[in-house]
C-alpha positions as CSV (number, residue, x, y, z in Angstrom):
1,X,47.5,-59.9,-105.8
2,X,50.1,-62.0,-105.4
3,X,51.9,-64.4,-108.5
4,X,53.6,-67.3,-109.0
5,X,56.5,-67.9,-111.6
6,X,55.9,-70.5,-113.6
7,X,59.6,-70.1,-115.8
8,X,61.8,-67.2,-116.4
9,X,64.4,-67.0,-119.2
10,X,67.0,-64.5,-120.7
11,X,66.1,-63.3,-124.4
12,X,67.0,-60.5,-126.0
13,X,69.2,-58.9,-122.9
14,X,65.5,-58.9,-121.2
15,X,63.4,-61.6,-119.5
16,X,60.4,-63.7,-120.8
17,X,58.0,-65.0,-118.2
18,X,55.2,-66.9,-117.9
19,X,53.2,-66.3,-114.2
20,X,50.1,-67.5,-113.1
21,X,47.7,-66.3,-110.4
22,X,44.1,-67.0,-108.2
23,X,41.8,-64.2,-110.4
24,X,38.8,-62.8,-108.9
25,X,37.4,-62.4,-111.8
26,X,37.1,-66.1,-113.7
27,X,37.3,-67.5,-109.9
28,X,40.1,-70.1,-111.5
29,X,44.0,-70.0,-111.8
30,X,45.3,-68.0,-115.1
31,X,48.5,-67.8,-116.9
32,X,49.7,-65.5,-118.7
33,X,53.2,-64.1,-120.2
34,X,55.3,-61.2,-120.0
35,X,58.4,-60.0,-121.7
36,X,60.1,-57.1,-120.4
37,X,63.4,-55.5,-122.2
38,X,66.6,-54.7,-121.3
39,X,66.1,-51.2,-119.1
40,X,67.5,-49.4,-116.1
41,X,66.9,-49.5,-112.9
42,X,63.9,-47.3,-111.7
43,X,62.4,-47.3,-115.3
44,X,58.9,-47.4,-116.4
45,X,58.4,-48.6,-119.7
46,X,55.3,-48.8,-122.5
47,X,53.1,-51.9,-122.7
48,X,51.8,-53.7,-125.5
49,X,48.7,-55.6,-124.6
50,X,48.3,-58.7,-126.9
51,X,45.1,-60.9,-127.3
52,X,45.1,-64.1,-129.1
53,X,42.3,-66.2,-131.2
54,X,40.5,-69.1,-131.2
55,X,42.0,-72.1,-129.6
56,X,44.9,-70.4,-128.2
57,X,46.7,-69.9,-125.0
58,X,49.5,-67.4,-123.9
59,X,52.2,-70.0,-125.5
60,X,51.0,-69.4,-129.3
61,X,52.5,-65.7,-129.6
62,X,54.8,-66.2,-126.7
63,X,56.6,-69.3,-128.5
64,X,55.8,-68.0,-132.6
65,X,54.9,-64.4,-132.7
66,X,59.0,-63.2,-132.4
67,X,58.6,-60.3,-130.8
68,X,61.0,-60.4,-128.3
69,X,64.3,-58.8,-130.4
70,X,62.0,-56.0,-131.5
71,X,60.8,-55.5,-128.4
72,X,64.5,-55.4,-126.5
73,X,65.3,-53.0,-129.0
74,X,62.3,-50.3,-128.5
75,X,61.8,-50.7,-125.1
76,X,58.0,-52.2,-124.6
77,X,56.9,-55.0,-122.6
78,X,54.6,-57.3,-124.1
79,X,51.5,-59.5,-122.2
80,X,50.0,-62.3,-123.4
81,X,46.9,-63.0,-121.7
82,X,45.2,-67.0,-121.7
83,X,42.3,-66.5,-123.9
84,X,39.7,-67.8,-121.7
85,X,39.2,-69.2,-118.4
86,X,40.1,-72.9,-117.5
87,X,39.9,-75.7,-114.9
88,X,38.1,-78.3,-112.9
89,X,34.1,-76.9,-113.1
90,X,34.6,-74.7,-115.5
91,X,31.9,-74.8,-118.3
92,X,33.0,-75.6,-122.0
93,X,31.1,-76.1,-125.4
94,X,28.6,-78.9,-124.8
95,X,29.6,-80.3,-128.4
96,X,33.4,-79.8,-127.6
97,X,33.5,-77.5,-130.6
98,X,36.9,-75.2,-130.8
99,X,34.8,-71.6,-131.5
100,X,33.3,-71.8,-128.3
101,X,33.9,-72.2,-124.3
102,X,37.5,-73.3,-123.5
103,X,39.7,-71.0,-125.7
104,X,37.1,-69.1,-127.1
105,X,36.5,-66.3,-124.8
106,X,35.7,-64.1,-127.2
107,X,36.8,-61.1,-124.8
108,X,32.7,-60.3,-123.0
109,X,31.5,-61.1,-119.7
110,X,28.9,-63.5,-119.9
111,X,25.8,-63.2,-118.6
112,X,24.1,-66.4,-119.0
113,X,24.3,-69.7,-117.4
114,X,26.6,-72.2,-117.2
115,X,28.9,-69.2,-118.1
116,X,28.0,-65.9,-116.3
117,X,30.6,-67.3,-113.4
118,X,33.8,-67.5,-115.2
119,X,34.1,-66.3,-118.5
120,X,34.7,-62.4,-117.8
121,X,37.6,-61.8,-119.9
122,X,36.5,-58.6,-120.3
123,X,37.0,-57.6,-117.3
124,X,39.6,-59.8,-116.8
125,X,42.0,-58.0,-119.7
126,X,40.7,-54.5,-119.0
127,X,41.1,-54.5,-115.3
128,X,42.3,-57.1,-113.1
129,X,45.1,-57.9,-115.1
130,X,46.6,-54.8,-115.6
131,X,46.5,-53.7,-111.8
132,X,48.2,-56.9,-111.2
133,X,50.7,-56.4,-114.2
134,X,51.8,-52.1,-112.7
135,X,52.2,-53.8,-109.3
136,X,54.4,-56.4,-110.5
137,X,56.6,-55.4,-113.7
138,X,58.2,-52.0,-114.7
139,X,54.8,-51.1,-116.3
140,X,54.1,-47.4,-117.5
141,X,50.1,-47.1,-116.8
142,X,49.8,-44.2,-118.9
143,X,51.2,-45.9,-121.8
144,X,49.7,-49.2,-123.3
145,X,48.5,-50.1,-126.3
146,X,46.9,-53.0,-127.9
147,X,46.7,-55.4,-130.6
148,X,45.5,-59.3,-131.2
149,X,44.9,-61.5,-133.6
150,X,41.1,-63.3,-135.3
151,X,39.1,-63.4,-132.0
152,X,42.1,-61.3,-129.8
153,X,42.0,-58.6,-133.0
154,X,38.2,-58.6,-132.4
155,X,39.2,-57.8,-128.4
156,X,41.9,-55.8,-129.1
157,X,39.4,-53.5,-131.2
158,X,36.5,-53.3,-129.6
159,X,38.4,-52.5,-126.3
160,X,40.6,-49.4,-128.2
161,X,37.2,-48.3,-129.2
162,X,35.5,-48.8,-125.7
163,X,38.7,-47.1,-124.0
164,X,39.8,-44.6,-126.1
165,X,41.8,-42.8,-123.8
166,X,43.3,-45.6,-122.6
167,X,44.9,-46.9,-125.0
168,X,47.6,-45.1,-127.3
169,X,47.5,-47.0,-130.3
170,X,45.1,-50.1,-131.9
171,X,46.1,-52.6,-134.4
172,X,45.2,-56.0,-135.5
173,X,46.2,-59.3,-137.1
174,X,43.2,-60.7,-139.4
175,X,40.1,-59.8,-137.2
176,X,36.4,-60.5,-136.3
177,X,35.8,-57.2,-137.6
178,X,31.7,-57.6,-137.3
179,X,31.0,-60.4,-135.3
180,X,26.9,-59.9,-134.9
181,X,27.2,-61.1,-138.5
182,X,29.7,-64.2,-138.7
183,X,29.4,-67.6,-137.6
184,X,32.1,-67.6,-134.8
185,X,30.5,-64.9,-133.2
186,X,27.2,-65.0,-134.0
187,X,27.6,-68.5,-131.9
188,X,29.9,-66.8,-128.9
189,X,27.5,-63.8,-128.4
190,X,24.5,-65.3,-128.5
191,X,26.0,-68.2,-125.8
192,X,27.5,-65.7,-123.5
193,X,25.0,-62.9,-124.1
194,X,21.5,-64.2,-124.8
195,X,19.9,-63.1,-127.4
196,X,19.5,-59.5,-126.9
197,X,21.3,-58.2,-130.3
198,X,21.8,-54.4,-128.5
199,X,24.0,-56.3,-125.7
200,X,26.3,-57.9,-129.2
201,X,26.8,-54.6,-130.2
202,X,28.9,-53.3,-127.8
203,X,31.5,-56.0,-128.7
204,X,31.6,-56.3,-132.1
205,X,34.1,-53.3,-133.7
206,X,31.7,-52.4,-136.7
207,X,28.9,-51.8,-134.6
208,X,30.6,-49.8,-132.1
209,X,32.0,-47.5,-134.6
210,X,28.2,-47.1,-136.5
211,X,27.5,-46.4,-133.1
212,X,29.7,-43.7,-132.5
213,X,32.7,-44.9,-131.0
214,X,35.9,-43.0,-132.0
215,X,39.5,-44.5,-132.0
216,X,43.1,-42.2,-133.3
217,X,43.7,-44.7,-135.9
218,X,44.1,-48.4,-136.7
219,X,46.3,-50.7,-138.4
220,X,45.1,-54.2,-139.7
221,X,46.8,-57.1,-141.8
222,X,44.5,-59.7,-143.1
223,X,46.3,-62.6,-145.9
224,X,44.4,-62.8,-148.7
225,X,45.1,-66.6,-148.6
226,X,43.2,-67.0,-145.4
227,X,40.2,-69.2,-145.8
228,X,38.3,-67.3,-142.8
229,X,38.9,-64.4,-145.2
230,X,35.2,-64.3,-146.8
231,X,32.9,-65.9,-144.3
232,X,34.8,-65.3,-141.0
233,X,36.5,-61.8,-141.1
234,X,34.7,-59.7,-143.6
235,X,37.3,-56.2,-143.5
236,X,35.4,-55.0,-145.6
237,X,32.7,-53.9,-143.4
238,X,35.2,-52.6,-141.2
239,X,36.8,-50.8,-144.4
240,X,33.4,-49.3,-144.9
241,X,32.3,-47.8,-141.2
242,X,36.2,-46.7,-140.9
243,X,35.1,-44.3,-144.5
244,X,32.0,-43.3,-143.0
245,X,33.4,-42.4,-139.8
246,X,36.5,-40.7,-140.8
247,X,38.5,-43.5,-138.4
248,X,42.0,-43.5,-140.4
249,X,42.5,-47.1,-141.2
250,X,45.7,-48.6,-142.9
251,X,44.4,-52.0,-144.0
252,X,47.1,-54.3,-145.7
253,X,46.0,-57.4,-148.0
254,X,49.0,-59.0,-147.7
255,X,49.7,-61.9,-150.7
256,X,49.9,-65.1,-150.0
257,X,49.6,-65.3,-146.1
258,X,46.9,-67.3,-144.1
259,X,45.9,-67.2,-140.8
260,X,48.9,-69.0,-139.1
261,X,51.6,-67.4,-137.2
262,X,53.9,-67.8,-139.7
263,X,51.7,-64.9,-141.2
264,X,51.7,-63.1,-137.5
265,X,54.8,-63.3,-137.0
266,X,56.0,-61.8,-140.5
267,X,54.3,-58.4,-139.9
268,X,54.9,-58.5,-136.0
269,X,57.5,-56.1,-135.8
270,X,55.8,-53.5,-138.4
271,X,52.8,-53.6,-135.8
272,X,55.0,-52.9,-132.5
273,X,57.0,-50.2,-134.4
274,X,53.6,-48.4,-135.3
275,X,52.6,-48.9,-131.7
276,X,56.1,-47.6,-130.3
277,X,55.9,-44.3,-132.5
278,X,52.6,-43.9,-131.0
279,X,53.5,-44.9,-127.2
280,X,56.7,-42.5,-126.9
281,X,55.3,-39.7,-129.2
């Protein structure tokens, strides 16, 4: 499990990196970033897992979500995983389309063909990844948490509820909240899964919860000026299973904000301050 530096530089008294490696489980070469914060020698320190959307790589919160300062000052490191895999052979959307294939991982394994082969960023994220991220960095196992944003708020969810135990705290930046009924995902399940609906549910965060899955708590910030809002992200189904399953939610409709990173990276540090109260409690 070895890695290769792709850049290192000095930020915050800490280091921001971006490494890439030969994964076994997309069978392709995949970057990703880590930030780790000023600490002493011999320390191991909380991790904040974050999962991007559509379209992105590891560069869009690495470059725009300013987390670093926050981060130097609590003491987590921060992973960006790519958001799906890439390279020669690798299968995309047949109509180029953004929402699916390249980019658009959506955060499953796939099981049907062309794509069964490399998209497994489930896996990927959950497993592979991490053992590769407590063998290289100063990376406390036993605390990590998790948070994304549109399709990586989807991931991040659905993988808090999957791994409960896992995972110390759950939050989100305007997510998929109920993919089985949305356009983007109703297009990314059905291509990676087939058309068995029971196979959707186990990704898709309102299904998993009318399903039974428990998490601690959540946090989520949507914009009220983001025009996924109504067809896209729907939190108000997410709202309602939350109620019915007595899942504490804090759901913020912020004025004003979109979907950009300029929206992201307003409410960043509130989201890694909720997640270092519940990493160090």
């Amino acid at each position: 499990m070895t890695i290769e530096t792709v850049s290192r530089n000095r930020s915050h008294g800490g280091v921001q990196g971006v490494y890439k490696h030969a994964s076994r489980e997309t069978k392709t070469a995949m970057t990703f970033s880590v930030y780790v914060p000023p600490h002493q020698d011999g320390a191991r320190l909380p991790v904040v897992w974050y999962l991007s959307g559509l379209t992105c790589t590891q560069a869009n919160v690495t470059e725009k979500g300013e987390f670093r300062r926050i981060c130097a000052e609590l003491g987590l490191i921060f992973v960006a995983p790519d958001t799906s895999p890439r390279g020669e052979g690798v299968p995309g959307d047949p109509a180029g389309s953004y929402d699916f294939g390249l980019g658009a991982g959506f955060y499953v394994d796939a099981t049907q063909a062309p794509f069964a082969g490399n998209y497994r960023m489930w896996s990927y994220v959950t497993e592979e990844l991490p053992e590769l991220i407590v063998r290289h960095f100063p990376a406390d196992p036993d605390r990590r948490s998790i948070l994304g944003h549109s399709m990586g708020g989807h991931g991040a969810m659905t993988i808090a509820l999957s791994y409960p135990r896992r995972y110390r705290a759950a939050s989100a930046f305007s997510p998929i909240a109920a993919p089985s009924l949305v356009p983007w995902g109703i297009k990314a399940l059905g291509g990676y899964l087939g058309e068995d609906k029971a196979a959707w549910r186990k990704h898709d965060t309102v299904a998993l919860i009318e399903d039974g899955a428990r998490f601690s708590d959540f946090l989520v910030d949507v914009g009220d000026a983001d025009s996924f809002l109504k067809e896209q992200l729907r939190p108000q189904l997410l709202v309602a299973a939350c109620t019915k399953a007595g899942i504490p939610l804090t759901l913020r409709l912020q004025s004003g904000y979109d979907h950009s990173y300029y929206f992201v990276s307003t409410f960043m540090e509130d989201h890694l301050r909720w997640h270092a109260a519940r990493l160090k409690a």
